[in-house]
C-alpha positions as CSV (number, residue, x, y, z in Angstrom):
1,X,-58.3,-32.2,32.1
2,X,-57.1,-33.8,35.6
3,X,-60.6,-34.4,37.2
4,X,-61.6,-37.9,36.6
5,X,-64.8,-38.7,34.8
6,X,-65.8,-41.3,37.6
7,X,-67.1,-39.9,40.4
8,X,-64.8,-41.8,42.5
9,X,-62.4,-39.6,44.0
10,X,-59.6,-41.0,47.0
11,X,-57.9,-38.3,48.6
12,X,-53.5,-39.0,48.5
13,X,-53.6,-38.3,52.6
14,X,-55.5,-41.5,53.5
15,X,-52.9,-43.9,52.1
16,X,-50.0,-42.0,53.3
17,X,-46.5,-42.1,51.2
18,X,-45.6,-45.8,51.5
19,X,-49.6,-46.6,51.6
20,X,-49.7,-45.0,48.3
21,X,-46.1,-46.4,46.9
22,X,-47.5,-49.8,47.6
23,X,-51.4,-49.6,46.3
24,X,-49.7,-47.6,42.8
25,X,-46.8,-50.1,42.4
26,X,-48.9,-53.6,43.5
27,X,-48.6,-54.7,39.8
28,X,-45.4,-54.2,38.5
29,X,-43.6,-57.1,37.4
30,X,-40.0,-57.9,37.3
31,X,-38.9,-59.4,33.8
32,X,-35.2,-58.4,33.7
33,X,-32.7,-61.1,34.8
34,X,-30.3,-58.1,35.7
35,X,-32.7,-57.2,38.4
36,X,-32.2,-58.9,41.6
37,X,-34.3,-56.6,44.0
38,X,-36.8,-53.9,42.7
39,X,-39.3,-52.4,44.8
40,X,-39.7,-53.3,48.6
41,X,-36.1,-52.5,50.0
42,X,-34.4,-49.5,51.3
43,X,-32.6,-49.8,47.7
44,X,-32.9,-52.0,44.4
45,X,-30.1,-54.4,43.6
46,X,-28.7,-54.5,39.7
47,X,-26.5,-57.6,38.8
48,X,-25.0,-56.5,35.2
49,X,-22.1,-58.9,35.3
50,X,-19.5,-57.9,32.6
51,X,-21.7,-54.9,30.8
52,X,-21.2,-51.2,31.4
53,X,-24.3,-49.6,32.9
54,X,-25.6,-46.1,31.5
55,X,-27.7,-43.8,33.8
56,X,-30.0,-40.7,32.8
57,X,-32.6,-38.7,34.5
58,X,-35.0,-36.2,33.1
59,X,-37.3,-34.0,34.9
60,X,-40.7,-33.2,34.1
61,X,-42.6,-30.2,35.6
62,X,-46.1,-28.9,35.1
63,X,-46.4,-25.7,33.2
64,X,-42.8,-25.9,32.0
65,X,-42.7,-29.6,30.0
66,X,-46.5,-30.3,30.0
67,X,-49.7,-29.0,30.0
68,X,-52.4,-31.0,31.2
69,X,-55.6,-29.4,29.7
70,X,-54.6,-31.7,26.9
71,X,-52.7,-34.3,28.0
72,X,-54.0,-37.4,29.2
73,X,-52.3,-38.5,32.9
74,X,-51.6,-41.9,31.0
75,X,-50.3,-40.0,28.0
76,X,-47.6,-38.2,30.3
77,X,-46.9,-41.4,32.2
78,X,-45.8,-43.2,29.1
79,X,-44.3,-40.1,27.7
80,X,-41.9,-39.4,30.9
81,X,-40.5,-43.2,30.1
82,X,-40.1,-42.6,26.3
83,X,-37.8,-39.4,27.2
84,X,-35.2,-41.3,29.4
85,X,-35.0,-44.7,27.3
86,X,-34.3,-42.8,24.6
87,X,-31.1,-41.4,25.7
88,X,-30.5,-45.1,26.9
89,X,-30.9,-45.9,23.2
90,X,-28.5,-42.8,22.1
91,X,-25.8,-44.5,23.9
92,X,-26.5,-47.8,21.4
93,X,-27.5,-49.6,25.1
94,X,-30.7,-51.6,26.4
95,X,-32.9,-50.3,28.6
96,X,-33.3,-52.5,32.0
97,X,-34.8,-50.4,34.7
98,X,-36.3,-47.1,35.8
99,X,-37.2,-45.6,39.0
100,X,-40.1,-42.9,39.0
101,X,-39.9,-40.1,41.4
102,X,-43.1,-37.4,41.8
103,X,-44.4,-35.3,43.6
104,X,-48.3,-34.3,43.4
105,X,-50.3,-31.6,45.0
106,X,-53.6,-32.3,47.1
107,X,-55.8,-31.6,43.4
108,X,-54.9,-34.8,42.2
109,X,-57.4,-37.6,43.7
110,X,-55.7,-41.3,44.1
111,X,-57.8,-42.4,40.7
112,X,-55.4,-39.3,38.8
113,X,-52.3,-40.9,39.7
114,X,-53.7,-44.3,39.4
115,X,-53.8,-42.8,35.4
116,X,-50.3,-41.6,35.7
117,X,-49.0,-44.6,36.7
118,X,-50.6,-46.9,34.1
119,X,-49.1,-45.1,31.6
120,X,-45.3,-45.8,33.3
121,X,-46.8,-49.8,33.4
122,X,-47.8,-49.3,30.0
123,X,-44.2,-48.1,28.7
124,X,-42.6,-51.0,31.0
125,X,-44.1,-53.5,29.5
126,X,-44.0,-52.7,25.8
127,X,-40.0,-51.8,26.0
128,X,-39.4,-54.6,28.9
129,X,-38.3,-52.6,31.3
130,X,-38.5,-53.0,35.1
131,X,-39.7,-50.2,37.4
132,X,-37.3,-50.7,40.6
133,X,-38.3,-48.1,42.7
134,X,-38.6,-43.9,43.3
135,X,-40.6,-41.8,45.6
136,X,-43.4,-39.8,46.3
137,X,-44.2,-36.5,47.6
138,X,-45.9,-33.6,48.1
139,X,-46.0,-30.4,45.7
140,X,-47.4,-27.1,45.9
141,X,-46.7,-26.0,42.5
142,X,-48.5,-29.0,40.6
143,X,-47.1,-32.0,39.6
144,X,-43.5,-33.1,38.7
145,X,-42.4,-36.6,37.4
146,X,-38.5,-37.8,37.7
147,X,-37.4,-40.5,36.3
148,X,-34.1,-42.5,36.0
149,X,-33.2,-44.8,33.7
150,X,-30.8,-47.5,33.6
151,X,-29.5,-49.6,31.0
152,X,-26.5,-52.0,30.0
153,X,-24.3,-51.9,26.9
154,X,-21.2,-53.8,26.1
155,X,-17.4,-52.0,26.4
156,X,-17.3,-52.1,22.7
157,X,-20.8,-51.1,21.7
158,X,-21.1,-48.1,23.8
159,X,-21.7,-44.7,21.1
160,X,-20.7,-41.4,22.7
161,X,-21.4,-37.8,21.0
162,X,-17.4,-37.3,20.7
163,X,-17.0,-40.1,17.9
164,X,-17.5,-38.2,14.5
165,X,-14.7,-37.7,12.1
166,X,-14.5,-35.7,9.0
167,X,-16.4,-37.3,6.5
168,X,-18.5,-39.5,8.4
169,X,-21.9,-38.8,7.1
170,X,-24.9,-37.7,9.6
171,X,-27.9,-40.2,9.2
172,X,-31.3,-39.3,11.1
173,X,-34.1,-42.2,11.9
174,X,-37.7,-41.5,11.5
175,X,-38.7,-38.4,10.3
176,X,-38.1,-34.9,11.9
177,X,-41.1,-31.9,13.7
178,X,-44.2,-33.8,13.7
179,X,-44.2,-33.5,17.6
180,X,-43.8,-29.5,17.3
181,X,-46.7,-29.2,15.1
182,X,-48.6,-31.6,17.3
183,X,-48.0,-29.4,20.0
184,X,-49.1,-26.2,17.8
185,X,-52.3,-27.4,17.2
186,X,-53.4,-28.9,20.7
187,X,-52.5,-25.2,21.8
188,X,-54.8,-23.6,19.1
189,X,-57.7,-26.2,20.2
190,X,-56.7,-25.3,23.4
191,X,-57.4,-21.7,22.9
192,X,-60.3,-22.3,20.9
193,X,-61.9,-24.4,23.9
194,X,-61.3,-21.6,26.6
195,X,-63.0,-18.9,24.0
196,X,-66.2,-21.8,23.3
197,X,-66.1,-24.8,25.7
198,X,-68.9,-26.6,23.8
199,X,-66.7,-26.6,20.9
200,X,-65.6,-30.2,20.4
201,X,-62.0,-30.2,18.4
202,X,-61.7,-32.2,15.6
203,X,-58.0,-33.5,15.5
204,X,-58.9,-36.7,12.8
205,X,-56.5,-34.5,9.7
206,X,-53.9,-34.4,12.3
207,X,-54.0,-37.7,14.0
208,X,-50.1,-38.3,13.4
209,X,-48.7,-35.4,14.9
210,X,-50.9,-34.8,17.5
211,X,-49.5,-38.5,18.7
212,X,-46.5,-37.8,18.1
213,X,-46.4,-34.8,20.9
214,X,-49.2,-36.9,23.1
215,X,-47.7,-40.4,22.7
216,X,-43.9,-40.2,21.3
217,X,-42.1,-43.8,21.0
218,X,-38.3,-44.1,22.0
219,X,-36.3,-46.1,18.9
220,X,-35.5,-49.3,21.2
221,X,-35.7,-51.1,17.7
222,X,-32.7,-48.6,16.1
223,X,-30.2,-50.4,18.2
224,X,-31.1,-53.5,17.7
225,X,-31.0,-52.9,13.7
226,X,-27.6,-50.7,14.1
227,X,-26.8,-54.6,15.7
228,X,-28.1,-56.7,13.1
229,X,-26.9,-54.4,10.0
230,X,-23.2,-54.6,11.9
231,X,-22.9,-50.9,11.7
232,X,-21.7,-49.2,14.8
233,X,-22.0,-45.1,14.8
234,X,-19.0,-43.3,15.3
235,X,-21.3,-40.7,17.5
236,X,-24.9,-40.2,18.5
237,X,-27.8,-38.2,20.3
238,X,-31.7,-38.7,20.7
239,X,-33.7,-35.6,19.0
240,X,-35.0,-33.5,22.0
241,X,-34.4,-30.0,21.3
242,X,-34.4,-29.8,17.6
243,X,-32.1,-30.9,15.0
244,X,-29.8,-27.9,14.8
245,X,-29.1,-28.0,18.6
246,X,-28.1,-31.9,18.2
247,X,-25.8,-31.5,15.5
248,X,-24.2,-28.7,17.1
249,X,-23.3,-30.8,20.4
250,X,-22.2,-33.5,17.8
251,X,-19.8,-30.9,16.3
252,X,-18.8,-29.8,19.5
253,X,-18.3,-32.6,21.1
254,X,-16.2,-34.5,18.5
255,X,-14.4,-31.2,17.0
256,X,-15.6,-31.2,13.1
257,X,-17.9,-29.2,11.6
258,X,-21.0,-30.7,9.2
259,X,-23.3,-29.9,6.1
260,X,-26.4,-30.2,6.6
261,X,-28.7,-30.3,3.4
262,X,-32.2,-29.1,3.9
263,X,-33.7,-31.3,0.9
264,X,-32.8,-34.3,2.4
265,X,-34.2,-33.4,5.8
266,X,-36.9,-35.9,6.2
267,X,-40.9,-34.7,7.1
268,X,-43.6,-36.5,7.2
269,X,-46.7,-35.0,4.8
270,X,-48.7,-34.1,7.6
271,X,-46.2,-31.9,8.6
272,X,-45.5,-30.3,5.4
273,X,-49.4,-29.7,5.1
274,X,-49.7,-28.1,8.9
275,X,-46.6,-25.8,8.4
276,X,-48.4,-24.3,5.3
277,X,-51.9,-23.9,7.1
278,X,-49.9,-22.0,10.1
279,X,-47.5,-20.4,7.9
280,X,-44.9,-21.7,9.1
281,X,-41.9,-22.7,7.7
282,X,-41.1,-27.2,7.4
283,X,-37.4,-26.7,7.5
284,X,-37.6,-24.0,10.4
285,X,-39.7,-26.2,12.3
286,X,-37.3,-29.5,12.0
287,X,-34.1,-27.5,12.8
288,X,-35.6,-26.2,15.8
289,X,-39.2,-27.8,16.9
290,X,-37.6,-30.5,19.7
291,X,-39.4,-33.2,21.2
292,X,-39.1,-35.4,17.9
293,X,-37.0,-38.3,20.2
294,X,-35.4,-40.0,17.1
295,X,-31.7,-40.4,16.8
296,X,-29.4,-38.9,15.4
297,X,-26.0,-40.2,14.4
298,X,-22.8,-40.4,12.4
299,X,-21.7,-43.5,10.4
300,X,-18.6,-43.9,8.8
301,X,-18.9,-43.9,4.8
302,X,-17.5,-47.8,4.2
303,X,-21.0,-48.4,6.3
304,X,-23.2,-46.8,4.0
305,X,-24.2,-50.0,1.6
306,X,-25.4,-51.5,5.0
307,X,-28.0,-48.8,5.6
308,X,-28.8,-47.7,2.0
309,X,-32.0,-48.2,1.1
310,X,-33.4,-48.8,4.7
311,X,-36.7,-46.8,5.6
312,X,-35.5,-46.6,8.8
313,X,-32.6,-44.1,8.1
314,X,-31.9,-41.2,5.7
315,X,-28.7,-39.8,5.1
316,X,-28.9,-36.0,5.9
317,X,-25.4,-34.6,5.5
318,X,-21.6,-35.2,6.3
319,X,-19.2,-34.3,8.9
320,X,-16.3,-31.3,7.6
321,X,-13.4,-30.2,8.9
322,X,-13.8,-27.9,12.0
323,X,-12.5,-25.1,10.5
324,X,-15.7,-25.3,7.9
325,X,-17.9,-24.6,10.3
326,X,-21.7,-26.1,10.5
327,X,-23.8,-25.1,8.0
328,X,-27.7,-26.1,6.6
329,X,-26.7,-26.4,2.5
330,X,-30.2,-25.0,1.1
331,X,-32.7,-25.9,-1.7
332,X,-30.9,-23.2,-3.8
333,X,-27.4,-24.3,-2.6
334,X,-26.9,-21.8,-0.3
335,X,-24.7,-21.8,3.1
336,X,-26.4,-20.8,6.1
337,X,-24.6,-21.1,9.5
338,X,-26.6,-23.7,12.1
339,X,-27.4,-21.9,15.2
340,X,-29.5,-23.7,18.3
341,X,-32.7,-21.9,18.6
342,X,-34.4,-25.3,20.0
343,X,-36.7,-25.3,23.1
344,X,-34.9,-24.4,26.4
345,X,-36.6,-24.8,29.6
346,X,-34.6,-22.2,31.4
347,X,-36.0,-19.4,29.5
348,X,-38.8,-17.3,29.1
349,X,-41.2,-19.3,26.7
């Protein structure tokens, strides 16, 4: 819920815009030697030198990306960082800076966004980067967070999705729909607490995926290990709107086709156990659940011994010949043709 449980409550209008940009952004730090000026100026001032710079924005909106009867102010703060840096990451770059945009309607006292914005200093600091600056407004339609992000990468590091080449064979981090069942159960609670609201829920069996929705972590440490193994992916894409959508821009993108096989699709037991309790089904869920922010890449085949036998990665399928097509390869060898049924904000959910 948004109300705070102090009884402290500051309304936005008696700071004012800059009032409030200052009190909110009083403590960050600036810890990247790239940054020359972050917050204070009509702009920031970035000093990359000889690295190519990568810039993404994502845009979250209340009642479309979030729901916050169940998620925590400082939950969505960090959770609006973790989306951008990881399509930094899918780029095989380093994070450096963000700037934070919202705007927030008159039902949020100061203490609410004081919550909010913890959770952006909270994300800062753990993946080192510097907030440089945004904006604030006002909203009559509840509460939407902005964010850019900004990262470096060398000419000859950078990965783009248009890489892939026939026989390259698709390698996925992590393990895939934990955040979609996460987000399934928070919803039954959900509906469970507007039927009884003394009804406490008990979320202790599902502690991993209900994280992984709440409090999803960008894979900052991939690149680093892509670095240190020497293996540099021919293409790749952070896991946002399901598996099957992300291969298919692969495909596109690059012109081949690929084989997905749905045995080696990696899930997590917790999963497994909730897709059987809502009769659901594991692989249906991976292909097209979203939100899992892992990445997703291709790796030539004389890479492989690097990255065999690493927890970190699983080797999924391979990359075909366009004319093949894309297809899952199921338990009983069947082909089935990928299609993208992920999440898409500009439908009807």
């Amino acid at each position: 819920m948004i109300e705070d449980k102090n009884e402290q409550r500051t309304s936005l209008g008696d700071l004012g815009e800059f009032g409030l940009i200052d009190h909110l952004t009083k403590h960050f730090e600036i810890t990247q030697k790239s940054t020359v000026k972050g917050i204070g100026d009509d702009a920031a001032v970035l000093d990359f030198k000889s690295k190519q710079v990568v810039v993404t924005t994502d845009l979250l909106v209340e009642h479309v990306h979030f729901d916050l009867s169940y998620m925590p102010l400082k939950h969505l703060g960090y959770k609006a960082i973790m989306v951008n840096l990881s399509d930094v990451y899918a780029m095989n770059a380093t994070a450096t800076q963000v700037t934070i945009s919202i705007a927030v309607s008159n039902r949020f006292p100061l203490e609410a966004v004081e919550e909010l914005y913890t959770g952006f200093e909270a994300a800062a600091k753990i993946y080192d980067v510097d907030i440089v600056g945004g904006d604030t407004t006002s909203s009559t339609t509840g509460l939407i967070i902005s964010v850019t992000a900004i990262g470096e990468v060398s000419k000859n590091d950078v990965v783009y999705r248009s890489g892939a080449k026939p026989n390259d064979l698709l390698v996925v981090t992590g393990d895939l729909g934990a955040a979609y069942m996460g987000f399934q159960v928070l919803q039954r609670e959900k509906e469970v607490f507007k039927v009884n609201p003394n009804n406490q829920p008990d979320l202790d069996m599902y502690t991993y995926i209900v994280e992984r929705q709440l409090k999803p972590e960008a894979r900052k440490d991939i690149v680093k290990l892509l670095k240190d193994l020497k293996v540099k992916p021919t293409s790749m894409i952070d896991i946002s709107d399901g598996l099957s959508s992300e291969i298919i821009h692969l495909c596109k993108q690059s012109d081949v086709g690929a084989e997905l096989y749905e045995n080696k699709i990696p899930l997590d037991p917790q999963v497994i156990s909730t897709c059987e309790e809502f009769n659901m089904d594991s692989t249906t869920i991976a292909l097209n659940g979203g939100e899992d922010y892992e990445l997703l890449m291709t790796i030539s085949q004389e890479d492989f011994p690097k990255i065999k036998g690493n927890p970190n990665f699983t080797v999924i399928g391979y990359m075909t010949e366009k004319e093949r097509g894309m297809h899952l390869v199921t338990r009983g060898e069947t082909l089935v043709p990928l299609i993208a049924k992920g999440w898409n904000a500009l439908k009807d959910q």
